[in-house]
matplotlib code that plots the C-alpha trace (Angstrom):
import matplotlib.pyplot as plt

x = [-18.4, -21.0, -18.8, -19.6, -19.5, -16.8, -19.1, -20.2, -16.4, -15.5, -18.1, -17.0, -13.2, -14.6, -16.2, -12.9, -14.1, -12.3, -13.0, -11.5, -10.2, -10.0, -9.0, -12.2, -15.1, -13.7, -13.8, -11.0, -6.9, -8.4, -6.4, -7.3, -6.4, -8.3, -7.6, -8.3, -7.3, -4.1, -5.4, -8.1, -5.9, -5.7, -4.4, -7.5, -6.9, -3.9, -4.7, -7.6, -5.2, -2.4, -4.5, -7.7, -6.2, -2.5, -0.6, 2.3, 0.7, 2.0, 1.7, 1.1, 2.3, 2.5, 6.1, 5.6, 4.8, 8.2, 10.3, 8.8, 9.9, 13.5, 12.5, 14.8, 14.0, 14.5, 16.2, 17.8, 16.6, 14.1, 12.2, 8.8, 5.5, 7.6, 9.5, 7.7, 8.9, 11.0, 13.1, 10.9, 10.3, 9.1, 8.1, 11.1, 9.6, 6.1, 6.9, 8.5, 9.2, 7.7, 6.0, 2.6, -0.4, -0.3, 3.0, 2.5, -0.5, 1.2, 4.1, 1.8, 0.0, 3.2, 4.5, 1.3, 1.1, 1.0, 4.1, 6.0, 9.7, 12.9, 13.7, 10.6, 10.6, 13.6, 14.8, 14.4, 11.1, 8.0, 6.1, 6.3, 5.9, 4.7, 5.4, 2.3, 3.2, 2.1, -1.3, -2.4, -4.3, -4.5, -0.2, -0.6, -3.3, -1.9, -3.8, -1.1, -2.1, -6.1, -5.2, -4.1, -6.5, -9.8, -8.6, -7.8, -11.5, -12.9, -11.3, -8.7, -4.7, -3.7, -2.6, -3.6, -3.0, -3.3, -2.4, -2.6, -5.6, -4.5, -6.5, -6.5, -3.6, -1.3, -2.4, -3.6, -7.0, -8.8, -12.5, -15.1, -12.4, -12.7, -16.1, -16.5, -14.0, -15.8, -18.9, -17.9, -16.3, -19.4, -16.9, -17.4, -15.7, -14.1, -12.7, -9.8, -11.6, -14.7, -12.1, -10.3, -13.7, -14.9, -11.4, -11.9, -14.7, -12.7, -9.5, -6.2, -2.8, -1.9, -2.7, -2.1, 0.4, 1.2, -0.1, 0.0, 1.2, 4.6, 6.8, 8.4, 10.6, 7.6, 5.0, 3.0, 1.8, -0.2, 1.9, 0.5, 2.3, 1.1, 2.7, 2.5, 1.6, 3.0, 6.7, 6.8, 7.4, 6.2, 5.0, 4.3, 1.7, 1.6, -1.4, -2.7, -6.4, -9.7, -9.7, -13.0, -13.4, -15.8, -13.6, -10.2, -6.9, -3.4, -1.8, 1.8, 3.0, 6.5, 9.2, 12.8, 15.4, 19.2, 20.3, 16.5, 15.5, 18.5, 20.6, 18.4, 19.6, 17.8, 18.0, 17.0, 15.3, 13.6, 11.7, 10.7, 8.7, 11.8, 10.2, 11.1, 9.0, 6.0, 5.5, 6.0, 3.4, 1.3, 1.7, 0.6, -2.7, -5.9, -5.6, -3.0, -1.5, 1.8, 2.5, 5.9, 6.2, 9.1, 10.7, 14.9, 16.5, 18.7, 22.2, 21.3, 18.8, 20.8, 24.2, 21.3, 20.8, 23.9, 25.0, 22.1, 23.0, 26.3, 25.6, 25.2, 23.3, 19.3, 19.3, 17.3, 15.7, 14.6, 12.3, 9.8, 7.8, 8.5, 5.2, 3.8, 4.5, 3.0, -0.4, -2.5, -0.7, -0.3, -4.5, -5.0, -3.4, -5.6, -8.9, -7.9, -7.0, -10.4, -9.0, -11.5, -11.1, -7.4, -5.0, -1.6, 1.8, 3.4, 3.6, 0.2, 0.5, -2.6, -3.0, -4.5, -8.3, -7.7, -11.4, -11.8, -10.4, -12.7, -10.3, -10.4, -7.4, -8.6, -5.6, -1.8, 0.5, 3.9, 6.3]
y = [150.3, 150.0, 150.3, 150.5, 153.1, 154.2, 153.3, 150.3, 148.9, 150.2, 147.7, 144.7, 145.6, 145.9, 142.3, 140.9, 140.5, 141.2, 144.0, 144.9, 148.3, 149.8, 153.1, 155.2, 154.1, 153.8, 150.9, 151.3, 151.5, 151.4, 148.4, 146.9, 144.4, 142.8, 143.6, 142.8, 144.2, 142.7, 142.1, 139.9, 137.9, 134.4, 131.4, 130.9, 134.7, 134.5, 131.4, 133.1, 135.9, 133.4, 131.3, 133.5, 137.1, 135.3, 138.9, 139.2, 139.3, 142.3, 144.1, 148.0, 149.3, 153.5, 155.0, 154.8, 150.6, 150.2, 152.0, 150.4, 147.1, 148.3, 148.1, 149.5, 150.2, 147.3, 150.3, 152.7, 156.2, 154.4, 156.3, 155.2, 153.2, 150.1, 152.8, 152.0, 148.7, 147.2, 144.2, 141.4, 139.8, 136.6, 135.8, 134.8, 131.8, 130.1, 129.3, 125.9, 127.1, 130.6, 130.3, 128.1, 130.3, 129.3, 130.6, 133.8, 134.6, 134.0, 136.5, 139.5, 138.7, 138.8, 141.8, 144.1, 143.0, 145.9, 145.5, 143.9, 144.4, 144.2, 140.7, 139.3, 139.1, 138.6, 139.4, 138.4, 136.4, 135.7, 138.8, 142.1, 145.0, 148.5, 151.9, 154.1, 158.1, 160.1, 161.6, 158.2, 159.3, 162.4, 163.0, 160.1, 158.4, 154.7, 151.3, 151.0, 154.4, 153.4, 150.2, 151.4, 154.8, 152.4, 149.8, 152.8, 154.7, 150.7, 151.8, 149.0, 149.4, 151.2, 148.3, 146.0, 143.1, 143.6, 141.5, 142.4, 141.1, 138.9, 137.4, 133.7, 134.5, 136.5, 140.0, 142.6, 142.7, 145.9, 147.2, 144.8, 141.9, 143.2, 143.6, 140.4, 138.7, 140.9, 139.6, 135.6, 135.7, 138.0, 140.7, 144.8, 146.8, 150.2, 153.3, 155.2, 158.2, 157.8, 157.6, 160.7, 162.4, 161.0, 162.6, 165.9, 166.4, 167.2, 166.5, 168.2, 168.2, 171.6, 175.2, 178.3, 180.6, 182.7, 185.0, 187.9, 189.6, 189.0, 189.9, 187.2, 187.4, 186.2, 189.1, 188.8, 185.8, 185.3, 183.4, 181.2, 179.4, 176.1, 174.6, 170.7, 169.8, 166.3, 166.9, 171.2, 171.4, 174.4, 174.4, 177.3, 178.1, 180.5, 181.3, 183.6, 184.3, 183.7, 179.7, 177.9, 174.3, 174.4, 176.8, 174.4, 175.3, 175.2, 173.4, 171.5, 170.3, 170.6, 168.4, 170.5, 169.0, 171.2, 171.1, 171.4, 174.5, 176.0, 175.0, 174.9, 171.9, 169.4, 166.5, 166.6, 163.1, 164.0, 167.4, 167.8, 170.7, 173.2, 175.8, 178.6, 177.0, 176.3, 180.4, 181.2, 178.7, 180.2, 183.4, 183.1, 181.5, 182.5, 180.7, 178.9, 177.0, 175.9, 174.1, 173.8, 170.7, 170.9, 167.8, 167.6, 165.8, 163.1, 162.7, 159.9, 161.2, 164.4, 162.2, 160.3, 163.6, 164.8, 161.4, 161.6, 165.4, 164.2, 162.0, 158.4, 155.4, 156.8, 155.4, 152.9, 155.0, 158.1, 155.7, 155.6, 159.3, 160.7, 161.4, 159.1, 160.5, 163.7, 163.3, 164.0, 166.8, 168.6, 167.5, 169.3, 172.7, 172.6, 172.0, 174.7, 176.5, 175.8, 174.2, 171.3, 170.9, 170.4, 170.7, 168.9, 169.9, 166.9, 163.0, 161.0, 158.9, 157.8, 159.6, 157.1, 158.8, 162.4, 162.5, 162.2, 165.6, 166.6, 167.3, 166.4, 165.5, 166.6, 166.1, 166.2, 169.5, 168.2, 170.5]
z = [45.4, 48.2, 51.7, 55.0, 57.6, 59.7, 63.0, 61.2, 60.8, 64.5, 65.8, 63.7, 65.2, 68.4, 68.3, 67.3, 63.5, 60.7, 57.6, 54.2, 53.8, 51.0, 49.7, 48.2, 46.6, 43.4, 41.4, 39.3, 41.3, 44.4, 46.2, 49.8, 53.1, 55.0, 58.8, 61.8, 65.2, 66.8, 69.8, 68.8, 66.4, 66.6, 64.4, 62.5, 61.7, 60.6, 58.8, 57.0, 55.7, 54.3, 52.5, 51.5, 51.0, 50.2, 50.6, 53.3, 56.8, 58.2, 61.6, 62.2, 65.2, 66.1, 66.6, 70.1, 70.0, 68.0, 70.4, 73.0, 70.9, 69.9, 66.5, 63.8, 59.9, 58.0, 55.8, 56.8, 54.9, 53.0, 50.4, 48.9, 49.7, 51.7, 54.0, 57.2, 57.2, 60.5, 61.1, 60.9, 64.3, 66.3, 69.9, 71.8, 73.6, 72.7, 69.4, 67.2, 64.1, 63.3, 60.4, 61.4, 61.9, 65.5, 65.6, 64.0, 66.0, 69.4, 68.1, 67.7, 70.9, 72.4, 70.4, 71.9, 74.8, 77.6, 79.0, 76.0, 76.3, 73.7, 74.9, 74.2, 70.3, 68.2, 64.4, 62.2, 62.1, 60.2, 61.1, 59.1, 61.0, 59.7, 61.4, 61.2, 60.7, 63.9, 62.7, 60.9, 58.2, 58.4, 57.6, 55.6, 54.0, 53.7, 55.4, 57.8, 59.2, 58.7, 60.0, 63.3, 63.3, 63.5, 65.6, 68.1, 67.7, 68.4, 71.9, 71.0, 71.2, 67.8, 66.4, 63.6, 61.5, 57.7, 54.7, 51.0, 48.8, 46.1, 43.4, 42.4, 39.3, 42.1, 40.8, 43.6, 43.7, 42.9, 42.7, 42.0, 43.1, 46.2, 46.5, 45.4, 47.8, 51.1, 49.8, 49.5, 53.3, 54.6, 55.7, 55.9, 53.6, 55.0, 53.2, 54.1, 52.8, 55.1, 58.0, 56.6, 56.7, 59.9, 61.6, 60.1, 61.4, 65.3, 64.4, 62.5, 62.6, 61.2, 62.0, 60.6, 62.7, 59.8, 56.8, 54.5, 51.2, 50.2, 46.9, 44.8, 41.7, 40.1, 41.9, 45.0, 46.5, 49.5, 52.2, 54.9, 57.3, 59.4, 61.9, 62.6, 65.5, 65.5, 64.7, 65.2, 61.2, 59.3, 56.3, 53.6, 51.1, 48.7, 46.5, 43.6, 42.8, 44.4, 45.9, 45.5, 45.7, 42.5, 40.6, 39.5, 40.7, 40.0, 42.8, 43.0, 46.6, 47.0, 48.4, 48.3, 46.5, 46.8, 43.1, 41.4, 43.5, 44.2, 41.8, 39.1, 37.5, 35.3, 33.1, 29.8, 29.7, 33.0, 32.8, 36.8, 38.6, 40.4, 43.0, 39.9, 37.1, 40.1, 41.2, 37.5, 36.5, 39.2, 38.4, 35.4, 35.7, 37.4, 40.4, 41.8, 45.2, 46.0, 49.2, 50.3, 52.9, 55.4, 54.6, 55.3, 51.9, 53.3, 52.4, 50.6, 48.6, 47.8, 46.7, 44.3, 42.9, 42.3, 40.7, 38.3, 37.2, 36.7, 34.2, 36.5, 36.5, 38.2, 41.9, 42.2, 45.3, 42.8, 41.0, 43.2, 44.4, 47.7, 48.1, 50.2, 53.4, 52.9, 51.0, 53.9, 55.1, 51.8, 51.5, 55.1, 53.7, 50.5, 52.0, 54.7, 51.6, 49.6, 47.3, 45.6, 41.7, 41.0, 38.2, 39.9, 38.5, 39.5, 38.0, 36.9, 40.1, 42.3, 44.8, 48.1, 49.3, 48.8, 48.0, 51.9, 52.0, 49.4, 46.8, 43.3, 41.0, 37.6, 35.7, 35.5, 34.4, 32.8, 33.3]

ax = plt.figure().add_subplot(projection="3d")
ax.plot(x, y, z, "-o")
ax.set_aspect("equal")
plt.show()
């Protein structure tokens, strides 16, 4: 796929135009928007997305934007792609009944405007909006955080409106499709991974605070700490062998769970990655990372488990990955790392413009 680059989309934001963005420049699994910055949107906009893109039109906003609004999850302790979703919303006054594209359109102006307060937008409404993760794409590499990293570098209010491309049978469009649909509406198309690039360039989110040799059930390990700079978190690493990006590596990033790592418990039908079977994996092969993200399990998530390794019905929350939330960050400790090639102990799942942080998912390690 031919795309565009990160300056060239910046200007097309910056002249109130629209773009698709997509998420490498792969052809195959590689899904887009189209998106436009909210404070150029209008009803022909909006109008354009309903009918031409036909996915949910949506609004990304940062943290700060939906405090500013009042505006709660739509789920509390939501896990998985969809977790960033709030209370849907429309404009308090200004509007008839919501839904029109005029309608629509006047609810996000009034939603970022400057001095926007609680009382002007109510729930629910016919606007969806997304939370972006502090960091945008480089904690996680999703197009609400894209969305609202290149409307900011167009010098814009980090904000966007997005909507899901859909084919003509309903299906997400992918690759070519939406090549071809940028190409029949004479729009630029964007890749998250160029932006991931672009940022890296001046910009992280980690650094390292600690390192050195330490002794594990399994042998030594070389440790290195980072600290995030967005939320305080640190996060370990722990390698074995000589890291080059040409030379493939082991490498499994880590979310804690209670009764897998500490508990060792499993389920038969279910084989998973615990920390034990990841450092003895590592230690035996040539080369190997593990990166251990500093994510809290929630209550919910934890009662899940313990239902499941007592024999219940699976939550319907453990079906989808908690991985979403921590690509980039995991990403940022690899390539600080050295890591390129990659062997992942972990799930055959895609993995959103990790070639932006020029690593390389070679295959999956069950466990």
């Amino acid at each position: 796929m031919q795309v565009n680059s990160v300056d060239e989309l910046v200007s097309e934001l910056r002249q109130g135009r629209m773009v698709v963005l997509v998420d490498d420049h792969t052809e195959d699994l590689n899904q887009g928007v189209v998106m436009l910055a909210a404070e150029h949107c209008d009803a022909g906009h909006v109008n354009f997305m309903a009918r031409k893109a036909r996915g949910l039109v949506c609004l990304a906003l940062t943290e700060e934007r939906c405090r500013q609004l009042d505006l709660p999850p739509m789920v509390d302790d939501a896990i998985g792609e969809k977790s960033n979703f709030t209370l849907s919303i429309e404009a308090a006054e200004g509007i008839d009944t919501g839904i029109s594209a005029a309608d629509r359109a006047h609810t996000i102006q009034v939603a970022v405007a400057p001095h926007a307060q609680p009382a002007d937008i109510v729930q629910p409404g016919h606007i969806f909006p997304l939370t972006a993760v502090p960091g945008g794409v480089l904690t996680r590499a999703g197009h609400t955080e894209a969305a609202t990293d290149y409307a900011r570098l167009a010098g814009l209010l980090p904000a966007a409106v997005i909507a899901d491309i859909l084919t003509p049978e309903g299906t997400l469009a992918e690759g070519q499709a939406l090549a071809d649909f940028a190409d029949a509406h004479e729009l630029k198309i964007g890749s998250i991974a160029d932006l991931i690039h672009f940022r890296l360039v001046n910009e992280r989110t980690i650094e390292r605070v600690r390192e050195g040799a330490i002794q594990t059930a399994y042998g030594e390990f070389h440790l290195v700490a980072y600290r995030e700079f967005n939320s305080g978190d640190i996060h370990l690493a722990l390698t074995r062998g000589d890291i080059a990006p040409d030379q493939p590596t082991l490498v499994r990033v880590h979310a804690q769970s209670a009764l897998r790592d500490l508990c060792h418990s499993h389920l038969d039908e279910r084989p998973s990655w615990s920390m034990a079977k990841c450092l003895e994996a590592v230690a035996a092969s040539e080369r190997g990372v593990i990166v251990l993200l500093a994510r809290d399990e929630s209550p919910e998530r934890l009662l899940d488990s313990i239902d499941m390794a007592l024999g219940g019905t699976p939550a319907a929350v453990l079906s989808q990955p908690d991985i979403y939330t921590s690509v980039g960050l995991g990403s940022q400790i690899l390539r600080d790392l050295g890591v390129g090639k990659i062997h992942l102990m972990g799930a055959p799942i895609k993995y959103n413009a990790i070639s932006g942080f020029d690593l390389e998912v070679l295959d999956f390690v069950d466990p």
